[in-house]
N, C-alpha and C positions, 0 to 999 in steps of 0.2 A: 516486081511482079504485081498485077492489078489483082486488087483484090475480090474475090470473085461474091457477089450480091444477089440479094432476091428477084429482083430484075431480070439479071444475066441467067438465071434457073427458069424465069418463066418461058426467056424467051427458046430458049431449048427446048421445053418441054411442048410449048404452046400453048397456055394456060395463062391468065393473070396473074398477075403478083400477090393478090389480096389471095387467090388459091393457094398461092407457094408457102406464105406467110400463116393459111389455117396451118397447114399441115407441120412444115420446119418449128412451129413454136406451139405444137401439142393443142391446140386449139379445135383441131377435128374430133371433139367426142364424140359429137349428134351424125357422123356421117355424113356430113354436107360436100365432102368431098368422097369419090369410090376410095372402093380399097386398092384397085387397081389401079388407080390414079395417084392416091396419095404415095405407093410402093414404088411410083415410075420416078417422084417428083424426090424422093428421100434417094434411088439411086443415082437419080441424076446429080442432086445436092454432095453425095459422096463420093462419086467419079470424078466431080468441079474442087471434089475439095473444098467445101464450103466452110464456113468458119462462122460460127452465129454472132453477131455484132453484144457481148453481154451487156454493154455501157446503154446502148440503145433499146435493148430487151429490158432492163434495171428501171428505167427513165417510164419504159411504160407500165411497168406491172407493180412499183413500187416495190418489185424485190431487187436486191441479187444476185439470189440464188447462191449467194456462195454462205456458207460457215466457218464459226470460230473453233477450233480444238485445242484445250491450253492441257498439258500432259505435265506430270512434276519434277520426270528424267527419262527422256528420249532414248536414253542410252540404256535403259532398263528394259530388257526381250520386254517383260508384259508390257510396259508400255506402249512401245512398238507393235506389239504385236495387236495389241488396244487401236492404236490407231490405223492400223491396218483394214481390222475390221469393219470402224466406223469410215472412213474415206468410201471403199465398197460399197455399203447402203448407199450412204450420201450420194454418190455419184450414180446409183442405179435410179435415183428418184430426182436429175437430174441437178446435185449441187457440188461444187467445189469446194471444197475444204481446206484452211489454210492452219497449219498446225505449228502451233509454239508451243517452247519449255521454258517451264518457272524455276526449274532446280530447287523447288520448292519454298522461292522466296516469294511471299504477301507483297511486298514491292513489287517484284517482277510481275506476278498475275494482275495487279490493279492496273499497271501499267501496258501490260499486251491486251488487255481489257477494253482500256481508251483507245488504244490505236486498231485496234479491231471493229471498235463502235465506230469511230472515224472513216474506216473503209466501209460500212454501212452494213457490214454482216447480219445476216439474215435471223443469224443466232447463235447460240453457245452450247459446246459441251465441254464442261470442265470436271480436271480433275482437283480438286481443292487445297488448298495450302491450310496449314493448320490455324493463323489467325486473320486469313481471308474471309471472315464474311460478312465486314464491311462492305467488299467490293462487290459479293453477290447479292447484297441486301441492296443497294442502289439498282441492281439492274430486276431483282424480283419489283421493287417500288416503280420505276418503268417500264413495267410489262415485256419486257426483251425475253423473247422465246429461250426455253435454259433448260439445258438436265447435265446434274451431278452426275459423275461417275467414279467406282471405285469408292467413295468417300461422300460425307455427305455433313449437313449440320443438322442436327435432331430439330433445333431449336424452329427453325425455319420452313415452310410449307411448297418445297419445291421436287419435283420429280428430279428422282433418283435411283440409280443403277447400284448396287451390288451385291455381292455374296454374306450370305448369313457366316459372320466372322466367327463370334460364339459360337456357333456348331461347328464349324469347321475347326477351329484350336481344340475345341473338345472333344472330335474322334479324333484328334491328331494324336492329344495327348494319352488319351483311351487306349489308342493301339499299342502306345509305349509300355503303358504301364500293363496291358494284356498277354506283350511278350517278358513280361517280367523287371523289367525297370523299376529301381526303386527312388532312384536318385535324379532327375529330371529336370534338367536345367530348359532357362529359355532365354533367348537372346531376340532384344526386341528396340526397336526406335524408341528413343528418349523422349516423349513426345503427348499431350493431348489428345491426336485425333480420337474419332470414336472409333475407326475401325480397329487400331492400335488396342485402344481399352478393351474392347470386346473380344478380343482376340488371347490379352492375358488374364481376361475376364474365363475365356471357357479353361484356358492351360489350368488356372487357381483350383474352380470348382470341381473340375474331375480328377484332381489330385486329391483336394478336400475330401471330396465325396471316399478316395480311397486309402484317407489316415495319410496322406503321403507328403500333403505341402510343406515346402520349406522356401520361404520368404531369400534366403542366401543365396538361392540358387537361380532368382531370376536377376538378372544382366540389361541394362539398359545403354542402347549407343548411342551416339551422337551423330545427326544426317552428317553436317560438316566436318565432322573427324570421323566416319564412320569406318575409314579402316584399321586403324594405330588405336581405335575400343573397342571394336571384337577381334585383335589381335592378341589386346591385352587381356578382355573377357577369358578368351580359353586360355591361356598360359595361366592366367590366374587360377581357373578354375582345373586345371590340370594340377597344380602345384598343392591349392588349398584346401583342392575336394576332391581327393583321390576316388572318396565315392562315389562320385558322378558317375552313373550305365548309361544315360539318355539326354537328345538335346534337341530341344523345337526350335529350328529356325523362326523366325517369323517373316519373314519376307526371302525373295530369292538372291538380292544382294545380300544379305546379312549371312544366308547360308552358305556361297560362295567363296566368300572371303574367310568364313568360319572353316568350312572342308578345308582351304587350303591351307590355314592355319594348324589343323588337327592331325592331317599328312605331316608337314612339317615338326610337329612334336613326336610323330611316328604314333598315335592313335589308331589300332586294328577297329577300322569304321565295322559297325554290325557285329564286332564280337566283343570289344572293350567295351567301347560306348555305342549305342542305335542312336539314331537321327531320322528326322522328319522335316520337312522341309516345306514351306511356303513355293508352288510352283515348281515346275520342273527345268532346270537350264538344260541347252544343247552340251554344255560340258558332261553331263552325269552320264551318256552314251560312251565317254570314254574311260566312265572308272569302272573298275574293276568288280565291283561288288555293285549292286543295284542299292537303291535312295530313293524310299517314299518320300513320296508327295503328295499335297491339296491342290488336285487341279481344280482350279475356277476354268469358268466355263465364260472364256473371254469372247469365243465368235457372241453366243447370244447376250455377253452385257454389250459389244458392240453395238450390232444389231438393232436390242432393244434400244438402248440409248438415242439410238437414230430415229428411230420409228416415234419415237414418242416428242422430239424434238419438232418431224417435220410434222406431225397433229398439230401441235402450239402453232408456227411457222402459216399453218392453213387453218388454223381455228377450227378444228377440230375436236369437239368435247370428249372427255373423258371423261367416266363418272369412278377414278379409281384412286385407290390410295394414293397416295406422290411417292413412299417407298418402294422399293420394287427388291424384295431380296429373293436371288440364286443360289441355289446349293451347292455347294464343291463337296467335290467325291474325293476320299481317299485313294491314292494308288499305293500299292501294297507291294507290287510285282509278280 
């Protein structure tokens, strides 16, 4: 089938091609074409099936238009549900998105890095690996349009998306110990990042703050063995700390795998032990008893994250901070 061209639109329409060309490639701001003309020329484009040439739109505009999205596990709902959002924008502001996962390896991101810059993407939203930012320090030193999300490096001056983790761990842990929890475990990636820190950063303090901390009772796992260590976490902690009442997930895999664990030891969820939970999974609709959670407010890190990408992308100034922190709301039920 011939492929159908700006040409083949004009001549339908009856218009030039330089007309078909303001219009099909957003170029009509100032109205140099009607409205009713440019509307005849877009349905006609859409009845023809028209198909925009990107290689030859790229060649002249020196974009694009398409974006990098590197995610840490695809297979993780927020992730997904992450890039769900951001493709959305992206494509409402007319750009393509091609989205990879790192599984959290500094290898892997440095690596879909280069082969991204190689397809000529337009720019980056990543989410970070924990001793990746070498590879985002090369592309802040070349100006490559970039925003963090989820995760960020303090040290470095780059726009960035996420949720105030510290407040969020700390009404978590707040609410535990408000319905009476004395014993408050946390189960959390073994790990650097900052959002990690911050996170067992507020669990600490509003323990502290309530005479309550106990160093024993926080659990750290391992991404690569993460289900055979919070496996092991709760049986341990079933066996060794019968006192345990409470348990902070810190992420929604770790809660997961921990629930199913706590079932399986036969744990009366909410009456033995309360839990809290990082994010809400589609599984918790079918347990039996209700599971607060920290919803983060993923459409607007999406969102934002885009928004502030295609400013760079158009050189558009911003005179704002480069952090960008969201609040997640407890859900209670």
């Amino acid at each position: 089938m011939k492929k159908v061209s700006i040409k083949d639109i004009a001549q339908v329409v009856g218009v030039s091609t330089a007309t078909v060309s303001l219009v099909l490639t957003g170029k009509n701001k100032n109205g140099r074409v009607s409205k009713e003309m440019s509307e005849k020329i877009k349905n006609v484009a859409h009845e023809m099936n028209y198909q925009p040439n990107r290689l030859a739109m790229s060649l002249q505009s020196g974009r694009s238009q398409t974006i990098g999205l590197l995610v840490a596990d695809i297979s993780n709902p927020f992730f997904g549900t992450l890039a769900f959002y951001i493709q959305d924008e992206m494509e409402k502001a007319g750009y393509a998105v091609i989205i990879m996962n790192t599984d959290e390896s500094d290898v892997q991101m440095d690596r879909m890095i280069s082969l991204l810059k190689s397809r000529q993407v337009d720019g980056f939203i990543i989410v970070p690996t924990e001793f990746g930012e070498s590879s985002i320090v090369q592309l802040v030193n070349h100006h490559v349009p970039l925003v963090l999300i989820d995760r960020y490096y303090p040290s470095l001056q780059v726009d960035s998306v996420l949720i105030d983790n510290y407040q969020a761990a700390y009404e978590a842990t707040r609410y535990l110990i408000d319905i009476h929890c004395k014993k408050i475990a946390l189960l959390i990636y073994d790990n650097r990042q900052p959002h990690m820190f911050e996170r067992e950063r507020g669990y600490a303090n509003a323990l502290k703050e309530a005479g309550l901390y106990d160093e024993g009772l926080v659990k750290k796992v391992r991404y690569k063995f993460m289900n055979e260590d919070i496996m092991g976490a709760i049986t341990w902690l079933s066996q060794k700390r019968k006192d345990m009442d409470g348990i902070l997930f810190a992420t929604n895999t770790i809660a997961m795998t921990g629930i199913k664990q706590m079932l399986h030891l036969n744990f009366r969820i909410g009456e033995d032990v309360s839990v809290v939970c990082f994010d809400k999974s589609d599984a918790f609709d079918f347990m039996p008893f209700f599971i607060p959670y920290i919803h983060q407010p993923i459409a607007d890190m999406g969102r934002l994250a885009s928004q502030l990408l295609i400013k760079q992308i158009e050189n558009i100034k911003v005179d704002e901070e480069p952090v960008h922190k969201l609040i997640a709301g407890l859900v209670k039920g």
